[in-house]
N, C-alpha and C positions, 0 to 999 in steps of 0.2 A: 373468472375471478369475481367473488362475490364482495360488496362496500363493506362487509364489515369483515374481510379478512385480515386477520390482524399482519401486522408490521416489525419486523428486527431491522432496527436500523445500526449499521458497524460504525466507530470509531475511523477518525481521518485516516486514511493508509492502511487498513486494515484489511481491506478489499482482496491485496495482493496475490494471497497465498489462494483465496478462491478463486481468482483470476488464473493463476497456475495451475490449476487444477485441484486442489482438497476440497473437499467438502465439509469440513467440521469447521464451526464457529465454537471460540473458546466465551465463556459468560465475560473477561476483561476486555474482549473486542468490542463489546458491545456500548452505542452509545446511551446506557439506563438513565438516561433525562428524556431521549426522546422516548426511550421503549424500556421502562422501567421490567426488568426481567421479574419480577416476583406476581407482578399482576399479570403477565399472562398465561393463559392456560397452558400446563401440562400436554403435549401429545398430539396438539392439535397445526394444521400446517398453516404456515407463515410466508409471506413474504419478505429477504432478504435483501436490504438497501447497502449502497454505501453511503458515506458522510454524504454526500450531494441530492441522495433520496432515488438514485437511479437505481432500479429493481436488476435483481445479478440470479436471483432462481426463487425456486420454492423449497422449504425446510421443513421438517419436523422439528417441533417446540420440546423443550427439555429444559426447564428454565431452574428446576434443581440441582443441576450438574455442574460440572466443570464443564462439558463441552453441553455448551447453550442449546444449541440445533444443529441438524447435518444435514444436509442440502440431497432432497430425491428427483431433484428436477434442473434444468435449466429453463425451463419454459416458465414464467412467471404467474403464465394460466393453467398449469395443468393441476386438474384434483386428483387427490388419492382416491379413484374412484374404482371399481373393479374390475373396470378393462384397462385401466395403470397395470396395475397389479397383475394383470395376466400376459398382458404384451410382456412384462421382463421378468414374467416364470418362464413362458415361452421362449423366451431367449437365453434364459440358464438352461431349463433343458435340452435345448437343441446342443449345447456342448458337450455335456454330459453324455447324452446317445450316440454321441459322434465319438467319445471316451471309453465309453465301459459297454458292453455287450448286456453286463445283469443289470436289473435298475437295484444299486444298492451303492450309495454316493453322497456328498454333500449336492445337496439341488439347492442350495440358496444361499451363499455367501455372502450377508451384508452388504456395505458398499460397491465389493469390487461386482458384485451383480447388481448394483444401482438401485439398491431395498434396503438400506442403511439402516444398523440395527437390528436383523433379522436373519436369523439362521432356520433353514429345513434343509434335513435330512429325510433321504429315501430309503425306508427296505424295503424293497416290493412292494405291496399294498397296505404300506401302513408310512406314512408322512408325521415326521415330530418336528413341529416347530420350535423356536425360542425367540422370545422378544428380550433385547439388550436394553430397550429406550422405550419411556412413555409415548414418540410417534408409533411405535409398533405394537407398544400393546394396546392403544387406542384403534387400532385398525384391525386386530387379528381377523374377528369375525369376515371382517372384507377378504384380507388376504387369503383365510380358507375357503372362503365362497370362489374364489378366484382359483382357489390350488383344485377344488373339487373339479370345475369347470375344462381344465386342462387334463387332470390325471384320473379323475373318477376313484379315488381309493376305498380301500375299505375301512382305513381308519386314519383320520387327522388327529393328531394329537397334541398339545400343548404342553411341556414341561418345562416350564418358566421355575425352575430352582436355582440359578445363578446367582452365587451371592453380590456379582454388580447390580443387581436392578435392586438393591436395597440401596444403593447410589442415588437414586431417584426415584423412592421411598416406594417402591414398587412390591406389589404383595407377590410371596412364591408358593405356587402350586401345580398343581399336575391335572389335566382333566381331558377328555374326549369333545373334542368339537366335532367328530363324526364319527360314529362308531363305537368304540371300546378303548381301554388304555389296555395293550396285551401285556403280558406278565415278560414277554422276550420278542424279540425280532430276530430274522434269520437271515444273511448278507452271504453274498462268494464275491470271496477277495483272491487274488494272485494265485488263484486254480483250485481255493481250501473255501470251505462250506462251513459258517462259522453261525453259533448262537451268540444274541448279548442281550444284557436284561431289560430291559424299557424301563419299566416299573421303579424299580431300587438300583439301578445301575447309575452311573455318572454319563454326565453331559446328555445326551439323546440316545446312550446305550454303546454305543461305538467308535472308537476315533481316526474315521476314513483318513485325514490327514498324513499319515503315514504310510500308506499305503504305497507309495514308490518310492522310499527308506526301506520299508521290509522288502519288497522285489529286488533291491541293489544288495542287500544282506545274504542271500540267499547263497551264492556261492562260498564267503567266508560260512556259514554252519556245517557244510557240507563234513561228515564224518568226526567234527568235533565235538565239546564237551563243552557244552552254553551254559552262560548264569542270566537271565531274564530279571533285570529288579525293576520292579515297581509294575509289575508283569500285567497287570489285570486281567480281561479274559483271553489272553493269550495271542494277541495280535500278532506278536515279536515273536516268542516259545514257539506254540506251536508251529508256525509258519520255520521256524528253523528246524523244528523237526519233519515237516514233508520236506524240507531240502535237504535229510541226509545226515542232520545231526544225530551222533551218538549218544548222547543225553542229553536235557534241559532238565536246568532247575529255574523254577521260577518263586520268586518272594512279592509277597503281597498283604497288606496287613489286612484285605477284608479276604473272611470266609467268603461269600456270594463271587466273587473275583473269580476269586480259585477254583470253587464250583463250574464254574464257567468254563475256566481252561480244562478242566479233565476232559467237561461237557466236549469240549470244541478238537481236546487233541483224541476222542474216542471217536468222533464223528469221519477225522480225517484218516483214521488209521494209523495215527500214533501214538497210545497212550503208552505203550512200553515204552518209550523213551523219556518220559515224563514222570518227574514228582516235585510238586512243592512244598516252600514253607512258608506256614503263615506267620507277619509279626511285623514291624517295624525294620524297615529296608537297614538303617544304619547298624541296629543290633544284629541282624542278621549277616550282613556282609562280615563285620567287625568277630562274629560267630566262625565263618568261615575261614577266616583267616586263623584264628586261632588254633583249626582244627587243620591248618596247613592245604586245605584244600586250593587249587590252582585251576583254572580254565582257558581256552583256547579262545574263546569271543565271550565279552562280557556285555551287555547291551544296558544303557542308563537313559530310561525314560521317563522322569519325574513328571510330577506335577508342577505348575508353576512356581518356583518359589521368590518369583519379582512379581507380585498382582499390581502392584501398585509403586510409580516412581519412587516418591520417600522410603520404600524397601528395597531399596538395591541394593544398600550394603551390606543389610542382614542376609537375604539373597544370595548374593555373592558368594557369600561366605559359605551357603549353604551347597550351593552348586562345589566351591571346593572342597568342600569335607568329603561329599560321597564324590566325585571323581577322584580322590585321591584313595580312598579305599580299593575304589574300582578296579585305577590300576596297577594295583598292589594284587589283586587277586588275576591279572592276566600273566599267562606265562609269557617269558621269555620268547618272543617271535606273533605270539596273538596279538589278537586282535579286540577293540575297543569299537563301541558304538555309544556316540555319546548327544543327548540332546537334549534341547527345551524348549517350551511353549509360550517361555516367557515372553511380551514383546516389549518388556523395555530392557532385554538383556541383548546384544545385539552379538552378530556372529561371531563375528573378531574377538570381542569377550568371550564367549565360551570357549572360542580355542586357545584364547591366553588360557582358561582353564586349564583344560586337556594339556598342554604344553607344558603349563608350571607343577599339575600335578606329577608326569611325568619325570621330571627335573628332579623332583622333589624324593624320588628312590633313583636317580640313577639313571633311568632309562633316555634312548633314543626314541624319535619323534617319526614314524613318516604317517604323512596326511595323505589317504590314498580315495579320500572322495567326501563328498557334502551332497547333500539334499534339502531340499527346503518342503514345503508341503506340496500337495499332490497336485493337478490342475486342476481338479473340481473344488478346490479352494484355491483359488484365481486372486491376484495380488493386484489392486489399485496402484499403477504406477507414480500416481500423484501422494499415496499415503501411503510414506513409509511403515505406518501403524499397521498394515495390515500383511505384510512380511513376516509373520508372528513365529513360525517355527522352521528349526535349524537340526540337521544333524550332524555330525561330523565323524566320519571315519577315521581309524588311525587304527599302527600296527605298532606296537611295541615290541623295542629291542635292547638288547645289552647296549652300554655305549660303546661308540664307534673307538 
């Protein structure tokens, strides 16, 4: 630890909840007479005091945000230096290898991989980061020196477009830190050989996360008649059609999406079973129903629509408009897949969803499974924040 490494020093009793294990300091924890938060730098790591000055870790600075700094250390001495950075890549991947046979996975989980603020994703020889927080993007350069060192890729890649890091005025772009930016990546998920687009796709191209949701769905497709909404390239769709579904439809408002999924259900050998529509999921459902169409599993996998606490209610609201469409278009005895990524919507809420929407035509209720995200996105037991996505099975039926 060097003399001039700066100092957050916490408010009396504030201590606690890092004492229990979180790691995020909120900016009102903070004592700003001792350690005025504006004057210090952005991104760079800190040392965390309590009221009394006794040092509790080391942090990354974020002194824009709501949440001040997140704590990458318990050792008071240690620097973000590139052997930090490679001992706890090394330790994310040694799970992952011990997980999945392909290397095609989340490799780097924020927190609950002890790299706060930092997501990498693997397809094979091509590694996408995202920085969440200015300690991470102050450091990428390091952390890819650190990910080459370990995985040797052929392309490292950067796709910092997240509209959080405008949170903490953060610029967003896309660029190769080694290599090239490729136009797609190719992943095998749950037995199916899948493209997704790097370039113009969302998030880092693909949403492993789900990945043992779709595995538990697979039996429910088997021989029925799927509606896929909010489909994108086909993670849900097509994967119910190598299980046996007799048709999917998928809806999707971007073209490139849907491109995707024909791509992904020709690769697997099922494009006859497959046709989408493009357009806005609620016009389209609301479409369907008029034309009296009816399905046997309908699957609901939004986008976030709670980013931020003060939208929960709008949120809310939105989550029950289209589950209530949903299950309006499940027949009689089908089945329902219903989720979100939201993390300030918590489970039990979206199954009031599911439940009230349910009520709301009539129907009976059974909950015949839940899933949460996959293990290569691994949950900090101390931060409930990182619990982020839910799905919930259910089978609708006439009432009892």
């Amino acid at each position: 630890m060097t003399d001039d490494t700066p100092t957050l020093r916490l408010k009396k009793n504030e201590e606690r909840r890092l004492k229990a294990g979180h790691e995020w300091i909120y900016a009102n924890e903070v004592d700003t007479a001792h350690s005025p938060l504006k004057s210090l730098p952005a991104g760079t790591a800190c040392v965390v005091e309590d009221s009394r000055g006794k040092a509790l870790g080391r942090a990354f600075m974020s002194p824009n945000s709501l949440i001040a700094a997140r704590l990458y250390s318990r050792d008071v001495k240690q620097e973000p230096s590139r052997s930090f950075f490679k001992k706890r890549i090394e330790q994310a991947l040694a799970l992952r290898e011990t997980l999945y046979p392909q290397p095609g996975y989340r490799l780097v989980h924020g927190e609950a991989d002890g790299l706060p603020g930092l997501v990498v994703d693997r397809y094979q020889d091509t590694l996408v980061m995202q920085a969440g927080t200015a300690g991470m993007e102050a450091h990428l350069d390091t952390v890819a020196a650190a990910l080459d060192a370990v995985l040797s890729p052929a392309n490292i890649v950067v796709k910092n477009e997240a509209g959080v890091r405008e949170l903490e005025d953060l610029p967003l772009y896309t660029r190769a830190l080694k290599g090239e930016v490729p136009e797609s990546v190719e992943l095998h998920e749950n037995g199916g050989r899948f493209q997704a687009p790097l370039r113009e796709g969302q998030k880092t191209g693909w949403f492993f996360d789900h990945r043992s949701a779709r595995a538990r769905m697979a039996p429910l497709a088997k021989g029925a008649r799927v509606l896929d909404v909010f489909a994108y390239c086909g993670g849900w769709g097509v994967q119910a059609a190598m299980a046996g579904a007799a048709e999917v439809t998928g809806i999707d408002s971007s073209s490139l999406a849907l491109e995707y999924m024909h791509r992904n259900a020709e690769m697997n050998g099922v494009a006859e079973q497959l046709h989408t529509l493009e357009g806005d999921a609620t016009t389209a459902m609301k479409q369907l129903l008029a034309d009296g169409e009816k399905f046997d599993l309908v699957i609901l996998d939004p986008p976030a629509f709670i980013k931020r606490r003060k939208d929960f209610k709008s949120g809310l609201a939105g989550y029950h408009a289209i589950n209530e469409l949903a299950v309006r278009l499940v027949k009689p005895g089908g089945y329902l897949i219903s989720a979100s990524c939201s993390m300030h919507l918590p489970a039990d809420k979206l199954l009031d969803v599911v439940r009230s929407s349910a009520r709301h035509i009539d129907r009976s209720l059974q909950v015949i499974g839940f899933e949460g995200q996959g293990p290569d996105h691994p949950v900090h037991p101390a931060i409930p924040e990182t619990a982020y996505l839910k799905s919930w099975f259910a089978r609708l039926l006439f009432r009892f």
